[in-house]
ROGULO-296488 format. One record per residue (C-alpha): residue in one letter; x, y, z. Coordinates in nm, 2 decimals. Example, Ala and Ser with C-alpha at 12.3 -4.5 7.8 and 13.67 -1.06 7.14 Angstrom:
2
+------+--------+--------+--------+
| code |     c1 |     c2 |     c3 |
+------+--------+--------+--------+
|    A |   1.23 |  -0.45 |   0.78 |
|    S |   1.37 |  -0.11 |   0.71 |
+------+--------+--------+--------+
end
This chain:
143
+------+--------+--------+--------+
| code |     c1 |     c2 |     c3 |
+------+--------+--------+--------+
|    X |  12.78 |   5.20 |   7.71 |
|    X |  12.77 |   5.01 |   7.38 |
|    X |  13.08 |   4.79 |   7.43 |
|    X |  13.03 |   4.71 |   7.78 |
|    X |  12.76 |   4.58 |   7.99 |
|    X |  12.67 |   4.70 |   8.30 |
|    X |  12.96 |   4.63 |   8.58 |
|    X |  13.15 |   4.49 |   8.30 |
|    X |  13.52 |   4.62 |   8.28 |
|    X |  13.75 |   4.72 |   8.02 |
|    X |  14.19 |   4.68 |   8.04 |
|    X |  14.24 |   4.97 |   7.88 |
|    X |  14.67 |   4.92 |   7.90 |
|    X |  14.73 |   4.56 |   8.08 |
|    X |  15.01 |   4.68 |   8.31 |
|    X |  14.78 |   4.93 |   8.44 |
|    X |  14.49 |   4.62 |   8.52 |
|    X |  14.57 |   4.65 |   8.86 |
|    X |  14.48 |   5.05 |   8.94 |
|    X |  14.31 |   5.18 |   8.65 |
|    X |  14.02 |   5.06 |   8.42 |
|    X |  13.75 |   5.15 |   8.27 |
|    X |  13.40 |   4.99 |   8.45 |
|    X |  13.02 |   5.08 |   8.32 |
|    X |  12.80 |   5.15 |   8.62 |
|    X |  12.52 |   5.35 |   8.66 |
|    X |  12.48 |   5.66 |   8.92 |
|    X |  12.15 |   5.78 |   9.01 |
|    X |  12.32 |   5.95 |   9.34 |
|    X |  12.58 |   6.22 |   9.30 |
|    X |  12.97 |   6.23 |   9.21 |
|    X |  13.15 |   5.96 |   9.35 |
|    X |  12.86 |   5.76 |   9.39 |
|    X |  12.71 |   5.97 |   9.70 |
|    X |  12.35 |   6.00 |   9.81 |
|    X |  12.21 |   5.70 |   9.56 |
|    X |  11.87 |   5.74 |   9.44 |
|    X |  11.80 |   6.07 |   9.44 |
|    X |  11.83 |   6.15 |   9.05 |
|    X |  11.53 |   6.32 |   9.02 |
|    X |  11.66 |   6.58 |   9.34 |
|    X |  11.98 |   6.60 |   9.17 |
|    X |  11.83 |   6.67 |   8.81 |
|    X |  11.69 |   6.98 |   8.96 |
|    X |  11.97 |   7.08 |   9.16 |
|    X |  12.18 |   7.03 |   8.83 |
|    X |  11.93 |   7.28 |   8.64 |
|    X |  11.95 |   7.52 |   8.93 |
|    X |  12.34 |   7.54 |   8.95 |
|    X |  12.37 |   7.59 |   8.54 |
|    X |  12.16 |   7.84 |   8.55 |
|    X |  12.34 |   8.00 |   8.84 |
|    X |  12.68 |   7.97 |   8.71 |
|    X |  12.56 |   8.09 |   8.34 |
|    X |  12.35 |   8.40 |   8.49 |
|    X |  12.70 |   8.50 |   8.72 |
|    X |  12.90 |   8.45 |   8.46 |
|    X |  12.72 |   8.67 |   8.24 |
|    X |  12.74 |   8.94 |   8.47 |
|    X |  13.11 |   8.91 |   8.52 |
|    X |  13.34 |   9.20 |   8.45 |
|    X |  13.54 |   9.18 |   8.09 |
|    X |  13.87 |   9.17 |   8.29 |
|    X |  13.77 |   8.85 |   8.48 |
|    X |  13.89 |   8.58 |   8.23 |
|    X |  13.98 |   8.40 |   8.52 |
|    X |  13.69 |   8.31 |   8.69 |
|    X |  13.49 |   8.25 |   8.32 |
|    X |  13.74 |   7.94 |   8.27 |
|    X |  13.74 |   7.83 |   8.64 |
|    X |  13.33 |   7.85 |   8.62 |
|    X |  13.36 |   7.67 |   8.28 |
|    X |  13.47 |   7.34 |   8.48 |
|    X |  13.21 |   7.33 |   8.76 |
|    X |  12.95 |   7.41 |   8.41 |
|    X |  13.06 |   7.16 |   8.21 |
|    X |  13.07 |   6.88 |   8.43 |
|    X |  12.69 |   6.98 |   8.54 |
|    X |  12.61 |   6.99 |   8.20 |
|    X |  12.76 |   6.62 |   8.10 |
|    X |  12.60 |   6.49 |   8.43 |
|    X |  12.27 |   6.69 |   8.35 |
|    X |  12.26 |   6.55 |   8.01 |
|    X |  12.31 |   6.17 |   8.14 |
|    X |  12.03 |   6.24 |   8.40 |
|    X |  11.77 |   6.36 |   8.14 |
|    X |  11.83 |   6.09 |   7.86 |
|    X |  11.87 |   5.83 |   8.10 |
|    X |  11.74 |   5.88 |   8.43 |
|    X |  12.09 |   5.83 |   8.60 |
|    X |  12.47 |   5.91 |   8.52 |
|    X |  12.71 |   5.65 |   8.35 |
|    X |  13.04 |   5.62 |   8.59 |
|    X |  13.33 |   5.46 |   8.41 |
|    X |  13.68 |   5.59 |   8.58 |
|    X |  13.79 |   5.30 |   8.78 |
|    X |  14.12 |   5.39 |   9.03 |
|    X |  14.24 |   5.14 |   9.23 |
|    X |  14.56 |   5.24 |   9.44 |
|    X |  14.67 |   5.34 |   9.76 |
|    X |  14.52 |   5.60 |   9.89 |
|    X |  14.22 |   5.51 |   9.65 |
|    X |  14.15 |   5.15 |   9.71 |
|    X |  13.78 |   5.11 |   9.66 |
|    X |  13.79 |   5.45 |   9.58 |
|    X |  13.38 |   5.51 |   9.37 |
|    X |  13.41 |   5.49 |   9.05 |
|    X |  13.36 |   5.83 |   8.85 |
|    X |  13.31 |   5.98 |   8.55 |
|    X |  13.51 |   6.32 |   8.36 |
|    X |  13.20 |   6.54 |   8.47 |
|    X |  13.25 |   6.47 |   8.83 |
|    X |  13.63 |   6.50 |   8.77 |
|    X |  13.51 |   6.88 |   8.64 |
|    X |  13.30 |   6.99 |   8.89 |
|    X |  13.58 |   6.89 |   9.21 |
|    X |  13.84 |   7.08 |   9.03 |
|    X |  13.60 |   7.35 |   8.95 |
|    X |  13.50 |   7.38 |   9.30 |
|    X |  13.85 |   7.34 |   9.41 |
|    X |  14.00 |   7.61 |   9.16 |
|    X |  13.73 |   7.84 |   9.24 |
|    X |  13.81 |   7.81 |   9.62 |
|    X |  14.16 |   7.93 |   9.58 |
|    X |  14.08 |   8.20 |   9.36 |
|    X |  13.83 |   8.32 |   9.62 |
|    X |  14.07 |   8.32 |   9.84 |
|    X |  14.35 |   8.43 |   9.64 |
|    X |  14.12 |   8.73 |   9.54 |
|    X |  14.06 |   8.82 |   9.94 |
|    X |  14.42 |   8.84 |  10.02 |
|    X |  14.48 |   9.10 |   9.73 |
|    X |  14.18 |   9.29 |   9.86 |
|    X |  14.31 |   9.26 |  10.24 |
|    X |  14.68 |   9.34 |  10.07 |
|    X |  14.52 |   9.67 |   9.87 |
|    X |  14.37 |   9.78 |  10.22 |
|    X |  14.68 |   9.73 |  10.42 |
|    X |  14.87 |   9.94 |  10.19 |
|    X |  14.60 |  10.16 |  10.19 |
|    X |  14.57 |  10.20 |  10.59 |
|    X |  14.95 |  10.20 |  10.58 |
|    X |  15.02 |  10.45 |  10.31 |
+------+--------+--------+--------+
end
């Protein structure tokens, strides 16, 4: 933010220029750009999921190490995002891709990086966790 005006970009390695640089914009919608001008909706919504994920992770067992780091990356990207949102008013985007199958993919920023791959981790463990519960039983039923 203090080396680059807004919408101005930055080469960051010049044989990269054409799929990845870094670009200052400003996000008052969610990740990837989505649902613009809502920040105010979104700050809440932000408050209400950090709280959520702090109060479950809390309450987790000791031998769930697990699902403490996969929370962690959902937390800390609502965190970063929060943060932006209460300072500013919006979020500051800066991770320009431009490839195939990203062309004019949004521009992003880390936190919205961490909440996808939070979500996404936290998915599979879900389900991962299911099938051992739905393996336990079988051998249970079978045994």
């Amino acid at each position: 933010m203090a080396r680059l005006e807004e919408g101005q970009s930055w080469v960051v390695v010049p044989w990269l220029a054409p799929i990845f640089r870094i670009t200052h914009v400003t996000n008052t919608g969610v990740a990837f750009g989505l649902f613009p001008g809502a920040s105010v909706f979104f700050t809440v919504v932000s408050t209400v999921v950090v709280v959520t994920i702090l109060a479950y992770g809390w309450n987790l067992p000791g031998d769930n190490g697990l699902m403490r780091v996969v929370l962690a990356l959902p937390l800390g990207g609502a965190i970063g995002n929060l943060t932006d949102r209460l300072r500013q008013g919006f979020v500051v985007d800066f991770i320009d891709l431009n490839f195939w199958p990203l062309h004019d993919w949004p521009i992003f920023n880390l936190a919205d990086s961490s909440i996808v791959a939070g979500v996404v981790l936290l998915a599979l463990l879900m389900l991962w966790e299911e099938r051992r519960e739905q393996d336990g039983r079988r051998m249970l039923e079978d045994g």
